[in-house]
C-alpha positions in Angstrom: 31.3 98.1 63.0 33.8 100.7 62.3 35.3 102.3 59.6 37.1 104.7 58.2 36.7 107.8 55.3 38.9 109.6 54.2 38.4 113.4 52.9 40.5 115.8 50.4 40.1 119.2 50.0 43.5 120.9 49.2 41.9 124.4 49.4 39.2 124.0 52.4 41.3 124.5 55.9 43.5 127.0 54.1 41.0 129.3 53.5 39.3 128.8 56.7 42.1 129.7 59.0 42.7 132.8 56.5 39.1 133.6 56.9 39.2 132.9 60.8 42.6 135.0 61.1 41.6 137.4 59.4 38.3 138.3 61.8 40.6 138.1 64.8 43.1 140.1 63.8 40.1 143.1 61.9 39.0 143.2 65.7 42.0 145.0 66.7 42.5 148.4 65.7 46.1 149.2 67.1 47.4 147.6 63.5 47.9 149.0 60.9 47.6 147.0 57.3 51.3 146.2 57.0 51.5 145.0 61.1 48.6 143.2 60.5 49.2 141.4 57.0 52.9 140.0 59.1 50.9 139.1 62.0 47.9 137.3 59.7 50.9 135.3 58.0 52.3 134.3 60.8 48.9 132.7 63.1 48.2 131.2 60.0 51.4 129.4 60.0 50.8 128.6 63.2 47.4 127.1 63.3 47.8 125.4 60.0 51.0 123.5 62.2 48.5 122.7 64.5 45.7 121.5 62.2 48.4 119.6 60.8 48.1 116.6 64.3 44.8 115.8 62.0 45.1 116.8 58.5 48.1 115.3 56.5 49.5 117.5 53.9 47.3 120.1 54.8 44.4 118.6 52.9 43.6 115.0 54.2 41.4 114.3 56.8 40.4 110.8 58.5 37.3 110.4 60.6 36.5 107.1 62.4 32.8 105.9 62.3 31.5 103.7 64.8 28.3 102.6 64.2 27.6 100.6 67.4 28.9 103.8 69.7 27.4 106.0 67.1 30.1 107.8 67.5 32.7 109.8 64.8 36.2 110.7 65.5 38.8 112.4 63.9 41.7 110.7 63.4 45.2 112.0 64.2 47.4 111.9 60.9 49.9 109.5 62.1 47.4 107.1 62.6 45.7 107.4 58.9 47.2 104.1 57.5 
């Protein structure tokens, strides 16, 4: 059998790709605040792009359960419906 859940959390992978920016970026100590603030902005754009192939709208997410493989998958956006 398979099927499919669907998650929400509008605030969840925003604040984990701040947090996870954020730890990169402190282990580099040519920045200063301002350099790093532009830079921090601008991964997190980037990655949240990214996360976007599996979370639609930045908050939905879709895993696949299959209970004979015993297996779960995410599921790519596009393929939610």
């Amino acid at each position: 059998m398979k099927f499919r859940v669907q998650m929400k959390d509008p605030d969840t992978l925003h604040d984990a790709i701040e947090e996870s920016v954020g730890k990169d970026l402190a282990s580099i100590e040519a920045l200063d605040d301002d350099d790093r603030e532009v830079l921090a902005e601008r991964r997190c754009e980037a990655v949240q792009a990214l996360a976007g192939k599996w979370f639609r709208y930045g908050e939905y997410l879709t895993v696949e359960i299959d209970t004979d493989a015993k297996t779960c998958v995410v599921v790519e956006a596009g393929n939610c419906e």
